[in-house]
N, C-alpha and C positions, 0 to 999 in steps of 0.2 A: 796539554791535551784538553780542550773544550769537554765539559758534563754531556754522557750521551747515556740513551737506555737503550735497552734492546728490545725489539717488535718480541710480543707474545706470540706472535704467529709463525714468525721464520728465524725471531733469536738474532736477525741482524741489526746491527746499533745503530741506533742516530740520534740526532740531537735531542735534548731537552726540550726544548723548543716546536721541533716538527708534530705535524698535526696524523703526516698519514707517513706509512715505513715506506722508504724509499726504493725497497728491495720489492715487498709484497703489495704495497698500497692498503696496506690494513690500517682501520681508523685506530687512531695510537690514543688519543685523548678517550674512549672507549673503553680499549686495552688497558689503560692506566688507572681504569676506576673499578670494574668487573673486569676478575681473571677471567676467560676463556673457560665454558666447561667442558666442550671438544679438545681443549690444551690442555686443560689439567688433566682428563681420561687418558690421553694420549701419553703425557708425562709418564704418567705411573704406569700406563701398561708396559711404555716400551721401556722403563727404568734408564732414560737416556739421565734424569739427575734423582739422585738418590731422595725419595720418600720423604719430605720434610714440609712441614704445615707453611713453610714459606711462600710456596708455590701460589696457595692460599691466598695472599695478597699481595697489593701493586707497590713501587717505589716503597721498597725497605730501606734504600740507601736515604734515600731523602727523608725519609721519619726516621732514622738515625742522627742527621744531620741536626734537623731540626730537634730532635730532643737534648742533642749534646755530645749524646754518645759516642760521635764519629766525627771529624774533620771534613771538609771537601776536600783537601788533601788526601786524606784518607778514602774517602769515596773514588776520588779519579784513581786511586793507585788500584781500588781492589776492583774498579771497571776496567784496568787498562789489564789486570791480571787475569778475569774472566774471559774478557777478548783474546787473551793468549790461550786461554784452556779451550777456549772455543775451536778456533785455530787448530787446534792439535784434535779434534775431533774427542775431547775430552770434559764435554762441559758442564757448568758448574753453576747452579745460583748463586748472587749476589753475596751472599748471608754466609753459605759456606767460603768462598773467596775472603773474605772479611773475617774470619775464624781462620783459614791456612793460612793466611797472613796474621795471625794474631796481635790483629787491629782490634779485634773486642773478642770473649770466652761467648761459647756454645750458651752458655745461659742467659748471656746480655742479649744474646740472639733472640731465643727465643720468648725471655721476657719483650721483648719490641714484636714479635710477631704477634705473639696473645694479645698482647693491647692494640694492635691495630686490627687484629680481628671482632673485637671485643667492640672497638669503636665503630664497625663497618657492622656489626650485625646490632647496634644501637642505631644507627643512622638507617639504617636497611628498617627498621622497627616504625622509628620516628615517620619514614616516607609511606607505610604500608598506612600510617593510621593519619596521613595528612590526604590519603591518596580515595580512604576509605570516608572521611568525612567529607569531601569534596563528593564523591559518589551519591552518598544520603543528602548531599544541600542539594544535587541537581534533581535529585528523584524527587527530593523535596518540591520543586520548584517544577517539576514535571505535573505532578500530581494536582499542584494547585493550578494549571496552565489547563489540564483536561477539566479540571471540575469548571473551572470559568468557561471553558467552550461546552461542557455540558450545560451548564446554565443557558448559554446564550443559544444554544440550541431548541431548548426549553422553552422558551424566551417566542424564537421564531414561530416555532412550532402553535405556542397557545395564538399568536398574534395573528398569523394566517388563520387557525382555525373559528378565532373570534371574527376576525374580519368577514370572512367567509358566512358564515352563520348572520352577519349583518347585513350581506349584500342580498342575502335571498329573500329577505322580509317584502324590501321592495318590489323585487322580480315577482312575488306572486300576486303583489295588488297587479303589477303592469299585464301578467299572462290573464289575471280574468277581464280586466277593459278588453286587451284585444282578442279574446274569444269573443267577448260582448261585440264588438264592432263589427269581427268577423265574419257573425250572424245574424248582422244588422238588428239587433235588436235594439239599440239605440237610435236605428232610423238605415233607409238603405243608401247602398254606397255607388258612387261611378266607379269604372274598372281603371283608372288611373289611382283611385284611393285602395281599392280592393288589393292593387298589383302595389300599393306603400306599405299595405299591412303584413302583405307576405315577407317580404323586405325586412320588413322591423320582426316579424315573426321567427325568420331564421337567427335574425342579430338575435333575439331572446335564447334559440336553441342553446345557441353558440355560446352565451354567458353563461349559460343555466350549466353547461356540460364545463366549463372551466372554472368553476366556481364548487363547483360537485367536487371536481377531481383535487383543487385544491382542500376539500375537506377530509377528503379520504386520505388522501396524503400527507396531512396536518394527525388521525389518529395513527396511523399506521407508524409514522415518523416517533407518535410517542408510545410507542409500542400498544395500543388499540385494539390492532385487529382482532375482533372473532370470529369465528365461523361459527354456522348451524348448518351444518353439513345434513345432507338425508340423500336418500334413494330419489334423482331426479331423471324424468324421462329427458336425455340428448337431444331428440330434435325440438321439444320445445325448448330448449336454453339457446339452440340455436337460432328457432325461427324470434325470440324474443328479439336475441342478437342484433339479427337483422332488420328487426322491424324499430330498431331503437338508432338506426342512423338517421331516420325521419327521410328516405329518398336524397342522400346525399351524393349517393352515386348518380345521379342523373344530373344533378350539377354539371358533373364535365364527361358525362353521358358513358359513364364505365359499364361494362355487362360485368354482374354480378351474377358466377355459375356455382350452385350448391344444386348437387343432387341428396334427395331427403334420406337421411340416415333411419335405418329400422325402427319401429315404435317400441319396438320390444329391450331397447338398449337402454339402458338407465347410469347415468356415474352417481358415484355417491361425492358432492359436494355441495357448496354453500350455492343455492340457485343463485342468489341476486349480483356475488360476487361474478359469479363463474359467467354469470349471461353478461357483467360490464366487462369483462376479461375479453370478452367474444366479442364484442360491440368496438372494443378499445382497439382489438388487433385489424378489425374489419376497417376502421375507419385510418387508421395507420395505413393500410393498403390502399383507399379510394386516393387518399391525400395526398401520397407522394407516386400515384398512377400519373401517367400520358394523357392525354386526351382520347375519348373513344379505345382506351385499354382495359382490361382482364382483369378479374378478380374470383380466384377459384376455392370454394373454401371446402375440405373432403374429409370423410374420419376414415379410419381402418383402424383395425385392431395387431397390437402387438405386444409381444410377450406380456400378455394379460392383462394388459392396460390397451386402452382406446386413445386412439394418437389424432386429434385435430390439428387439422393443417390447414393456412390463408396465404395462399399463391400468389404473387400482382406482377404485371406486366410495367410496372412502373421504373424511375429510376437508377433503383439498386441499392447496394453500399458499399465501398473498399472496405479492406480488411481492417484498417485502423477507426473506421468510423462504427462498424459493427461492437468492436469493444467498449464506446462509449454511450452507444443509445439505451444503455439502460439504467446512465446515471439519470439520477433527479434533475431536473433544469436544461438537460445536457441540448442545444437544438443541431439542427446540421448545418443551418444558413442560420447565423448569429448577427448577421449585417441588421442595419438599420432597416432594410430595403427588403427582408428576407421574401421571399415567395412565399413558403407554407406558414400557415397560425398556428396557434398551441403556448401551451405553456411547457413542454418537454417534461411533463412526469407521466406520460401516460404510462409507456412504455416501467417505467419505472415501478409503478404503484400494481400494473399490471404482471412484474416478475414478481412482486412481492405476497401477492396474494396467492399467485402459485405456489411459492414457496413454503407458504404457512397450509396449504394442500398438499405437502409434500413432493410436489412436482417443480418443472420449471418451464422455461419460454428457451427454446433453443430457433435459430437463425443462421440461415444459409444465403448467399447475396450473389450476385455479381454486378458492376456496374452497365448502367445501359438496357440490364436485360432484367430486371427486378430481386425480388427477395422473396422467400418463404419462412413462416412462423410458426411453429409446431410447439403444442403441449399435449401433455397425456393424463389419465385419471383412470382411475379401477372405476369397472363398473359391473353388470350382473343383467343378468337377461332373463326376460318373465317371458 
């Protein structure tokens, strides 16, 4: 009779060798290493084999073998006995069979079990603290992995915001030549020169406002921002707003409808933020507008905050593009070719300053039919 063991899970024997029991398909190489603690429960509740630390560990036969104690002869004979007790619906651990056969005394027994206990809660020891120093290298090695993306983030942050600070130097010599031209003070102009300066005039906007936002974006990024928050009258944050797109709308000829919010409404935040907040979301809507489309911008009040809202008759968003427009860089057209400009923080730099106002930028879309942008702020009425 070939060496077999018996499955921990159903107690039918097979080979030595087999990987899974042929009766239950339970992993036997598993079984063989960690007893079952649903088997052992089981064991002792149902007392199907008598109470004995055996149970406790795998292949007794085989660490009898191996120590000397027991023959293989001996092993097949008190496997081929247990098989029989099995059989008779009377069964029997290894250890005990190998004691009613007195192949080895109750003591040899259980001195081989102590020691292989003894070795499994050594080894069980050895893996906790091989398992626990591998733990602390990777954390280790985590730690050092964020501090270097901390740096290099650092890193970006000072680099944009120096760069940024250097491009403006020049842009201000350029905006007073061309106010000076503008107003022919340097001498007058024909209207082909007059309609190049406009030209080169918006190209300055345009720099000026993305070179701005990279600077705000570069404090904020390294944690920056402050507010000076106070009691500001609403429709001037608004009419600033608006009057800081420079007639952008008329570009692609959008009607922009604001009916004027009460004089008497005041929110308490950072003017200068709150009016680019305004500017930011207004120009968000001309830009990704129709041609000759809508732009509605409205407050109302609600549970005790005042809710501005920028309507647009424009494009729209699906649902998975709305959860992205508020990362940093994020664009919608990423192509070489895109249709809209920007550098994609508006939006971004524009949730953030809310958020350090305790509010936020919330967004409803559909495609085709446009998007609306709602923030709110406490405010007080005189």
């Amino acid at each position: 009779m070939s060496e077999q063991k018996s499955c921990p899970n159903c107690n039918i024997y097979n080979s030595f060798q087999a990987k899974k029991c042929k009766n239950c398909g339970h992993d036997l190489g598993i079984g063989s290493i960690v007893p079952d603690e649903k088997l052992v429960e089981g064991l002792i509740k149902d007392h199907k084999y008598s109470v004995s630390p055996e149970i406790l560990v795998p292949k007794v036969g085989a660490y009898l073998v191996e120590k000397g104690d027991i023959t293989e002869g001996d092993l097949r004979e008190a496997l081929a006995f247990q098989k029989e007790k099995n059989s008779l619906n009377t069964p029997i651990l290894l250890g005990q069979a190998l004691v009613e056969l007195k192949i080895i005394d109750r003591e040899e027994l259980d001195l081989a079990v102590t020691e292989q206990i003894y070795d499994l809660q050594n080894a069980l020891k050895d893996s906790n603290l091989m398992l626990e120093q591998r733990v602390d290298d990777r954390t280790s090695e985590l730690r050092k992995a964020l501090e270097q993306l901390s740096e290099m983030n650092q890193l970006k942050s000072n680099f944009i915001s120096n760069i940024s600070h250097e491009f403006k130097t020049p842009l201000s010599h350029m905006i007073g030549y061309i106010e000076l031209l503008q107003g022919e003070v340097l001498g007058p102009l024909a209207g082909e020169q007059k309609r190049a300066l406009e030209v080169i005039n918006k190209s300055y906007d345009r720099l000026f406002s993305l070179i701005d936002n990279l600077i705000q974006f570069s404090l904020i990024s390294q944690k920056k921002i402050s507010l000076e928050k106070s009691e500001v009258q609403l429709s001037k944050l608004i009419k600033k707003g608006i009057a800081g797109l420079g007639k952008k709308e008329k570009r692609k000829n959008i009607q922009l409808n604001y009916k004027n919010c009460a004089d008497n409404i005041y929110v308490i935040a950072d003017q200068e933020k709150i009016t680019w907040v305004i500017g930011q979301i207004l120009e968000n809507a001309i830009k990704f507008n129709q041609e000759a489309g809508n732009v509605f911008l409205d407050t109302s009040i609600l549970d005790n905050k005042i809710s501005i809202s920028v309507q647009d008759t424009g494009v729209g968003l699906a649902e998975e593009e709305m959860k992205k427009i508020f990362e940093a860089f994020h664009q919608l057209d990423s192509s070489a070719t895109r249709e809209y400009d920007g550098t994609g923080i508006g939006l971004s730099l524009a949730r953030q300053i809310l958020v350090a106002h305790d509010s936020d930028i919330k967004v409803s879309s559909e495609v085709g039919k446009g998007s609306i942008f709602k923030f709110s702020l406490p405010y007080t009425i005189k």
